[in-house]
DRENVEX-399881 format. One record per residue (C-alpha): residue in one letter; x, y, z. Coordinates in steps of 0.001 Angstrom, whole numbers, padded with zeros to 6 digits, always signed. Layout:
<rs>
AXYZ...
</rs>
This chain:
<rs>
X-002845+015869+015472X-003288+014858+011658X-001005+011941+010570X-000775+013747+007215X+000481+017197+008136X+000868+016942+012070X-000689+020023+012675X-004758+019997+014441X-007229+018760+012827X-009275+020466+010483X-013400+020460+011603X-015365+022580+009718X-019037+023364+011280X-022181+024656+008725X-025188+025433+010636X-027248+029054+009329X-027583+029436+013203X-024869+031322+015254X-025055+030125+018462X-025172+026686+017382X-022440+027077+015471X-020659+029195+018722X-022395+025732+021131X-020591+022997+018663X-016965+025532+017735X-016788+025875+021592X-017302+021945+022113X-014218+020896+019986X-011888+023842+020412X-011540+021712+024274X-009946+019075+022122X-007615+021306+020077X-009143+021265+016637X-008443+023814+014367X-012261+025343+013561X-013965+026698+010335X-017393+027736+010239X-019995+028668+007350X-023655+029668+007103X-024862+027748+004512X-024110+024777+002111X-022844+027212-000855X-020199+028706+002050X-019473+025530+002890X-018566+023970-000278X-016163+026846-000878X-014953+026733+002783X-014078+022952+001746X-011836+024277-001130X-009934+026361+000375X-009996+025260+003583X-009697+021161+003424X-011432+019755+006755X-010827+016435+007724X-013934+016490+008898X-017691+018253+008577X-020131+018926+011034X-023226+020021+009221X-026899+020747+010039X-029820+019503+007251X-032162+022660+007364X-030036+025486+005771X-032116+027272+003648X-031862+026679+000011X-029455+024052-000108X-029983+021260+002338X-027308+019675+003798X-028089+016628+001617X-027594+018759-001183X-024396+019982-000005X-023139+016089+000892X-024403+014964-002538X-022182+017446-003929X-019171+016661-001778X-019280+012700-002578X-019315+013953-006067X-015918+015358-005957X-012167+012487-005789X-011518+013573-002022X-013167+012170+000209X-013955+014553+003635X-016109+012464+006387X-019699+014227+007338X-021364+014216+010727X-024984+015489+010615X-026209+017396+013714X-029491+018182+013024X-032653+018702+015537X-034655+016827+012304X-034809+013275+013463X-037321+011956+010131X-035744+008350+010757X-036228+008444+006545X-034496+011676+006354X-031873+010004+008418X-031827+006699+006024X-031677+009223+003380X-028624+011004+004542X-026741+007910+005662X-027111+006076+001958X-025892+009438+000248X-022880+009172+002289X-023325+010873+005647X-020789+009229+008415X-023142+009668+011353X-026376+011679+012411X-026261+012724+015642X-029645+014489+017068X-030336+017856+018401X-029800+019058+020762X-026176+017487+021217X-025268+016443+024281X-021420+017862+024088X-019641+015394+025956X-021077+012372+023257X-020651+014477+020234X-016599+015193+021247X-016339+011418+021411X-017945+010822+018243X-015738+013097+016593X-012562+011335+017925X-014120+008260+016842X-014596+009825+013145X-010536+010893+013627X-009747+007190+014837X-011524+005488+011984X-009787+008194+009365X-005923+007418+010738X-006348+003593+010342X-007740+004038+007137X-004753+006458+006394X-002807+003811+008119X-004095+000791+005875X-003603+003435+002652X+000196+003631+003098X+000420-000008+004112X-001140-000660+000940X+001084+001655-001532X+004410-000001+000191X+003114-003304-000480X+002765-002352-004201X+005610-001140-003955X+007817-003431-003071X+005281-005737-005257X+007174-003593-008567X+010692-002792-007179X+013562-004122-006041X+013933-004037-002607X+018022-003200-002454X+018287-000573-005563X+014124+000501-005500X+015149-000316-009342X+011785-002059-010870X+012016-005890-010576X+011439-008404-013357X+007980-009109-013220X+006678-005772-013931X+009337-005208-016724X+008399-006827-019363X+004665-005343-019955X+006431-001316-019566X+008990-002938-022356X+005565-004092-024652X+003981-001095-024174X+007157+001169-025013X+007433-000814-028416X+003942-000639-029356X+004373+002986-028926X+007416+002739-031099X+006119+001229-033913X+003483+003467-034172X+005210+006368-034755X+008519+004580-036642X+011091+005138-033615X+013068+003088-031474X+013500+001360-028163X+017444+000778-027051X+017920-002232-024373X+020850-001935-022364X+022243-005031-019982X+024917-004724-018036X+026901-006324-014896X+029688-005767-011849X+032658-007201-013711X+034254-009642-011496X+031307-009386-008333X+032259-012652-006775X+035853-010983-005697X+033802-007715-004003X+031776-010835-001553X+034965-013051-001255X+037237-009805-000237X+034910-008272+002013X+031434-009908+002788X+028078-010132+001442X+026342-006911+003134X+029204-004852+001255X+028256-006888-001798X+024696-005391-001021X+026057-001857-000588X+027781-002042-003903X+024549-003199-005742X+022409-000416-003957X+025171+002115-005139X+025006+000492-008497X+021250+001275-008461X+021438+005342-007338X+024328+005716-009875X+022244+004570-013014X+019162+006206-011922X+021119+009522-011851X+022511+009172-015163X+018657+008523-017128X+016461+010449-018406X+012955+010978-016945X+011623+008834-019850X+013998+005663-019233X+013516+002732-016726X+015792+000475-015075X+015358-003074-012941X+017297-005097-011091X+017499-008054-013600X+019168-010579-011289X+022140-011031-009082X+024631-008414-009903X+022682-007773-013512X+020860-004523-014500X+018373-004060-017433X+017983+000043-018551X+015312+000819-021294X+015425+003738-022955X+012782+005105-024850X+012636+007039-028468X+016740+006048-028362X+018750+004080-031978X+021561+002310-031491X+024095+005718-031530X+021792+007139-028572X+022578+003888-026811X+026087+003865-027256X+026579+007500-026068X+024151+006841-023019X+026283+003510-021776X+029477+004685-022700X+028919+007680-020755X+027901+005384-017795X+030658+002943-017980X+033032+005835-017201X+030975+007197-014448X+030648+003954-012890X+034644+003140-013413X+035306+006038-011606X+033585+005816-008701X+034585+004596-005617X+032432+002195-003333X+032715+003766-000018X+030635+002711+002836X+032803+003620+005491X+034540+000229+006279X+035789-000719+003093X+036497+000892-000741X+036345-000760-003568X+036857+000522-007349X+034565-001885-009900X+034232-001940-013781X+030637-003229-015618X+030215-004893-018727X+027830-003969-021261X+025538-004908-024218X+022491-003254-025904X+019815-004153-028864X+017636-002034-030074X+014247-002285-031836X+013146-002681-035447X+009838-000306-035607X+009273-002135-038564X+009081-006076-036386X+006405-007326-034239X+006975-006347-030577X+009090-008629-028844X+010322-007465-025288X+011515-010728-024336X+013410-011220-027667X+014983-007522-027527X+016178-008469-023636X+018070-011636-024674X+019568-009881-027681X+020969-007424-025436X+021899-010335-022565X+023705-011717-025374X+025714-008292-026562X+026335-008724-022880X+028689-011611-023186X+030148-010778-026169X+031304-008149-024054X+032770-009630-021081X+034246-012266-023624X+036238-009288-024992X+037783-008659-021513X+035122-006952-019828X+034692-002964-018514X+033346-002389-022534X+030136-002114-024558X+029124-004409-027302X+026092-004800-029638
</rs>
């Protein structure tokens, strides 16, 4: 079975002669692949279109395309499908040849069945743990950009998608709207009930302001019980009717995880960009981090600039 769809594997075999192409279709069907066949490397390039092996058995001698021709052209393309020759031409050059351009294995007519099946369950082996190393690696990068309660962006990727944004602004005269906010009073939600509900309220924190922006705005985790929102192409008005509107969402809402409720206010302040100034993420942030206090100061569950 495929890790990616869970279905059988895809194996499509290219030979221009039928009964080696019945001999080798035969061989794997007794280890429940799903078989495609084509004459020739032109069929077989199509047949890789619309079909999508995971894997290709193909012979060299085909006519007017080789089957160097036709692997040349598939390393050409972004997706990568793995090649087995099986080819009665054993040129040990030819087989240098084929193995540089890209070929996975050459394995020599005529095939003895029993070693080709196991090659081809070696090719599937080698393709999950790379599949297997491929979403190892995207989770690690992640959780290398987000934060790992809300799945917010964390800190230290921030700041550069804040640079870029006001670059972008100043070019074309618009603005960029910071908005910093926090859980008004969070020490009472750990102190009344305990830290993992303190977690559930921050993770609920997080799904509630990524519902309520726009495609185009970003959020992160900025510390604690602290959230940083950017919005994009947004003045100060545009900021003021975004976090009002999610003030009143969020003071509405009721922290349910099934053991314990809990209704919660946020404070919050915003800055926005001068298209006209150098780009200064780290100077809009603490403008808005400031508005921020000014805010709770005022007794809290408000906005402030």
């Amino acid at each position: 079975m495929s890790l990616e769809t869970g279905l059988p594997r895809r194996v499509l075999v290219v030979d221009d002669d039928a009964i080696n192409i019945k001999i080798l279709s035969d061989a794997l069907k007794m280890d429940g692949y799903t078989i495609q066949t084509a004459s020739s490397g032109e069929v077989a390039i199509q047949q890789i279109e619309e079909y999508d092996p995971e894997l290709v058995l193909m012979d060299y001698n085909m006519g007017k395309m080789t089957g160097l021709d036709t692997l040349k052209l598939l390393r050409a393309r972004k997706n990568y499908v793995a090649v087995v020759f099986v080819s009665g031409n054993t040129d040990s050059d030819l087989v240098t040849q084929c193995l540089e351009a890209g070929a996975d294995d050459f394995i020599r007519k005529p095939a003895k069945l029993n070693e080709l099946r196991s090659r081809v369950k070696v090719r599937f082996r080698l393709k999950d743990l790379t599949d297997q190393l491929m979403i190892a690696n995207e989770k690690l990068q992640a959780l290398a950009i987000t934060d790992d309660i809300t799945g917010l962006f964390n800190m230290r990727t921030m700041y550069e998608r804040i640079e870029n944004e006001l670059k972008r602004a100043k070019r074309y005269g618009r603005h960029v709207s910071c908005v910093m906010m926090d859980i008004d009073h969070f020490k009472e939600v750990n102190d009344l009930h305990d830290h993992l509900f303190g977690s559930f309220v921050i993770k609920e924190l997080g799904r509630l302001i990524k519902r309520n922006m726009r495609d185009m705005d970003f959020a992160a985790r900025y510390g604690g019980d602290e959230f940083l929102i950017v919005l994009p192409e947004t003045n100060a008005e545009g900021a003021i009717v975004f976090t009002e509107r999610l003030r009143a969402v969020i003071e509405a809402h009721t922290f349910d995880d099934g053991k314990s409720q809990l209704k919660r206010t946020c404070s919050f302040g915003y800055a926005t960009s001068n298209p006209s100034a150098a780009p200064d993420p780290r100077e809009l942030v603490r403008e808005a981090d400031h508005a921020l206090y000014r805010a709770k100061d005022s007794g809290r569950n408000r906005i402030s600039a």
